[in-house]
TIGUVEX-701782 format. One record per residue (C-alpha): x, y, z. Coordinates in steps of 0.2 Angstrom, whole numbers, plus 5000, padded with zeros to 4 digits. Each point is the difference from the previous one (the first is absolute). Layout:
N
<site <X Y Z>>
...
This chain:
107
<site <5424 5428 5405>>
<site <5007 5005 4984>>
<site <4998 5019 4996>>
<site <5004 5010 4983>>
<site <5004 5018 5003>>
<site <4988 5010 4988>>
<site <5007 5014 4987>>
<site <4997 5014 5013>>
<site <5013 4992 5011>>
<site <4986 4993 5012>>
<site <4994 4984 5006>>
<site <4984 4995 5005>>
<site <4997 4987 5017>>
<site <4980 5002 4998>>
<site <4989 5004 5011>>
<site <5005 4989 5017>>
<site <5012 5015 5000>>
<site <4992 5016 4996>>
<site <5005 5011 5011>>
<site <5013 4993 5010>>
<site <5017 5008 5003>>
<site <5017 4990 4993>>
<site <5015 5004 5003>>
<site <5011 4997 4986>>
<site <5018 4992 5000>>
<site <5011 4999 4987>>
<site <5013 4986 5003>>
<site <5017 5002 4990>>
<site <4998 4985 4990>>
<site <4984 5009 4992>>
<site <4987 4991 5010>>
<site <4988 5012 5008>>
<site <4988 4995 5017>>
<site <4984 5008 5005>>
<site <4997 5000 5017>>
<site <4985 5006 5010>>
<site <5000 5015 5010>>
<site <4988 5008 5012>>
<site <5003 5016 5002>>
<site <4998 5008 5019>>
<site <4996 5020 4998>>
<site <5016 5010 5009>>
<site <4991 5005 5017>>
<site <5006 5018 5008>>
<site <5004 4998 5020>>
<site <4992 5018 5005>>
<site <5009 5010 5012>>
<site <4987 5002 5017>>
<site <5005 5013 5009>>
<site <4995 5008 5015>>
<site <4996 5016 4998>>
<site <5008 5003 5019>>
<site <5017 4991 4996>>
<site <5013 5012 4991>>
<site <5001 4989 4984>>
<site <5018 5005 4996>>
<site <5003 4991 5015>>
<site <4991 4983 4994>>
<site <5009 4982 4993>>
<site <5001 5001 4984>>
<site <4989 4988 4990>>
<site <4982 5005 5004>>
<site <4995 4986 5010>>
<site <4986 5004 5013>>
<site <5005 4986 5011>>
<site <5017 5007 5000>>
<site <4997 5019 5000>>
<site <4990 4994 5015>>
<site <5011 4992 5011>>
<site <5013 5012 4998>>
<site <4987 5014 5003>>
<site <4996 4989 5016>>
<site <5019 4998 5005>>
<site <5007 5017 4994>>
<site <5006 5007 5018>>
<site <5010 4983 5002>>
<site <5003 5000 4980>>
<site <5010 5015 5005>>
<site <5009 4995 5017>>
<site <5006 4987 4990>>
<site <5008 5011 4986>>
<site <5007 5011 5013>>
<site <5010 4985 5009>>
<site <5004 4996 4984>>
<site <5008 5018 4996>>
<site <5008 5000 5017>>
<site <5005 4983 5003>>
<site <5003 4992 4982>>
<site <4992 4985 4993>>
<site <5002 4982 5008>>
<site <5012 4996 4986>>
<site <5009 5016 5003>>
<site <5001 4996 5020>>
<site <5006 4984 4998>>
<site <5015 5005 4988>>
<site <5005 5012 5012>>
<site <4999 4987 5014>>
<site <5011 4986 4990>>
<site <5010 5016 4997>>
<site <5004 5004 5017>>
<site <5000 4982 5006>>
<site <5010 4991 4986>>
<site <5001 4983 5014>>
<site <4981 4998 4999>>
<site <4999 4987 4984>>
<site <5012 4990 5007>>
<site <4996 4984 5002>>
């Protein structure tokens, strides 16, 4: 279709297109392309918490699924992160273990 651009800098598609949303490209070679687009609101993922869980200690993210389970698994949430403070990360043991025992990738 075969479109003149009017004097205020506009084009007109008619009415088939009233209203929709384009997005407009503008190719280096001058050409421009009009693409539909729908357009999704921005959605806010509220924060559900539990007014009986200390929020500080809460994922962040605000995931009520999330702030759930963690409010479900907190005493072994925290065993875990003691290990972890006493003992090191997996990674960490196993560099100390290929440190001490240089033989063991061998072969």
């Amino acid at each position: 279709m075969l479109k003149e651009v009017g004097t205020s800098g506009q084009i007109s598609l008619g009415k088939k297109f009233a209203g929709q949303l384009f997005d407009v490209r503008a190719h280096p070679d001058g050409r421009f392309e009009l693409v539909p687009m729908k357009v999704v609101p921005h959605r806010s993922m509220g924060l559900a918490i539990d007014a009986t869980v200390d929020a500080d200690w809460l994922p962040p993210g605000g995931y009520t699924q999330s702030n759930t389970w963690a409010s479900d698994n907190r005493a072994a949430l925290e065993a875990y992160a003691q290990r972890v403070a006493e003992q090191g990360t997996a990674a960490e043991q196993l560099h100390a273990y290929l440190a001490a025992n240089p033989d063991a990738t061998a072969g």
